[in-house]
C-alpha positions as CSV (number, residue, x, y, z in Angstrom):
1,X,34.3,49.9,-18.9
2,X,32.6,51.3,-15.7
3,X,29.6,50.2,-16.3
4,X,30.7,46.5,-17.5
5,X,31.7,46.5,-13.7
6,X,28.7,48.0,-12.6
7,X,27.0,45.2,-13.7
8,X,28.9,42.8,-12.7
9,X,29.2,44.1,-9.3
10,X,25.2,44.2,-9.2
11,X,24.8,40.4,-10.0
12,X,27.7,39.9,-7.4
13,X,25.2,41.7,-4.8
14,X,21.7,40.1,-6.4
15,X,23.6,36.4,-5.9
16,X,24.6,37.5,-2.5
17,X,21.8,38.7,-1.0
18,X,20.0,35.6,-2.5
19,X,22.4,33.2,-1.1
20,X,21.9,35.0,2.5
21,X,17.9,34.7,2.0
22,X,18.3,30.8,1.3
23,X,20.8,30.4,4.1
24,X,18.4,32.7,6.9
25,X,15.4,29.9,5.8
26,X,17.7,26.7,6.2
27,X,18.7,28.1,9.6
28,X,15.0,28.9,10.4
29,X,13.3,24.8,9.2
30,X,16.7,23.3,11.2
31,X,16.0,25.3,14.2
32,X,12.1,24.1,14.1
33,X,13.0,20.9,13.4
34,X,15.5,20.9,16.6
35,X,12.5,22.4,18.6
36,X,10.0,19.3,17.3
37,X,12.8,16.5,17.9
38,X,13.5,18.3,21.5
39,X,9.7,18.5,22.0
40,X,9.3,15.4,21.2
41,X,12.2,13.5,22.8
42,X,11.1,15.2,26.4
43,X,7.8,13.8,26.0
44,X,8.6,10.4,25.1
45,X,11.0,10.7,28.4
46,X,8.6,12.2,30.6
47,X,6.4,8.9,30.1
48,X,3.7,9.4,28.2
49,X,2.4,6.4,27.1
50,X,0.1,7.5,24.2
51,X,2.5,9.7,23.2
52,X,5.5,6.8,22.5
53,X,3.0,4.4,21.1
54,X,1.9,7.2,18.6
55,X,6.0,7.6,17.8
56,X,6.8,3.9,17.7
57,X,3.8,3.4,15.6
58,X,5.1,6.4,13.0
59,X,8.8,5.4,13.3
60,X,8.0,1.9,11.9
61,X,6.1,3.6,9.1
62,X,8.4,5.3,7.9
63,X,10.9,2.3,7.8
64,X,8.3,0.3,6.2
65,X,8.1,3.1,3.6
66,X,11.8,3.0,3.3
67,X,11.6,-0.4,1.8
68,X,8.6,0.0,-0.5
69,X,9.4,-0.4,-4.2
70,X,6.4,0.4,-5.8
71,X,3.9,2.8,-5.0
72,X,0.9,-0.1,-4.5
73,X,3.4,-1.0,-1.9
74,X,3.1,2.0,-0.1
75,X,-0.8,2.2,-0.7
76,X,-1.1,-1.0,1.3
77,X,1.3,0.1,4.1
78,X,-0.9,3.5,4.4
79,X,-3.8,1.6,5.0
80,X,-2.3,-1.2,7.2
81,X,-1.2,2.0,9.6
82,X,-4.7,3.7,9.0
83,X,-6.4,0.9,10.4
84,X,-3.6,0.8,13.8
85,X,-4.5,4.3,14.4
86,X,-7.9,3.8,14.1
87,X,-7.3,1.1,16.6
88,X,-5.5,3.2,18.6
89,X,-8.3,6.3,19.0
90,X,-10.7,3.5,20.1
């Protein structure tokens, strides 16, 4: 009977310590993430103009992509943006 605990009490540890891994790596991508949206934000308010024309320009990507229903779709929208940005670095 002791050792039926034993091992239950060792999965109970194994499962908790695994669940306090996953939980110290969510905590670690949302405080980068915070970091990049602050980052970001400041520069778009410090008045950069490349900077906000380069966010604009990825912000209505990603709605476009939003809306895609096919992936040929999303192939054309890639290189509709490709050719903007290539615009843009000229």
């Amino acid at each position: 009977m002791t050792l039926f605990w034993a091992a239950i009490s060792a999965v109970l540890v194994f499962y908790f310590r695994e669940s306090i891994k996953v939980a110290h790596q969510q905590r670690n991508i949302t405080s980068k993430l915070d970091a990049y949206l602050v980052h970001w934000s400041l520069k778009i308010i410090e008045g950069d103009d490349t900077v906000f024309k380069l966010s604009s320009v990825g912000l209505s990507w990603a709605e476009k992509h939003q809306n895609c229903n096919s992936i040929e779709e999303v192939l054309k929208i890639n290189e509709e943006f490709k050719v903007k940005l290539q615009e843009m670095k000229s």
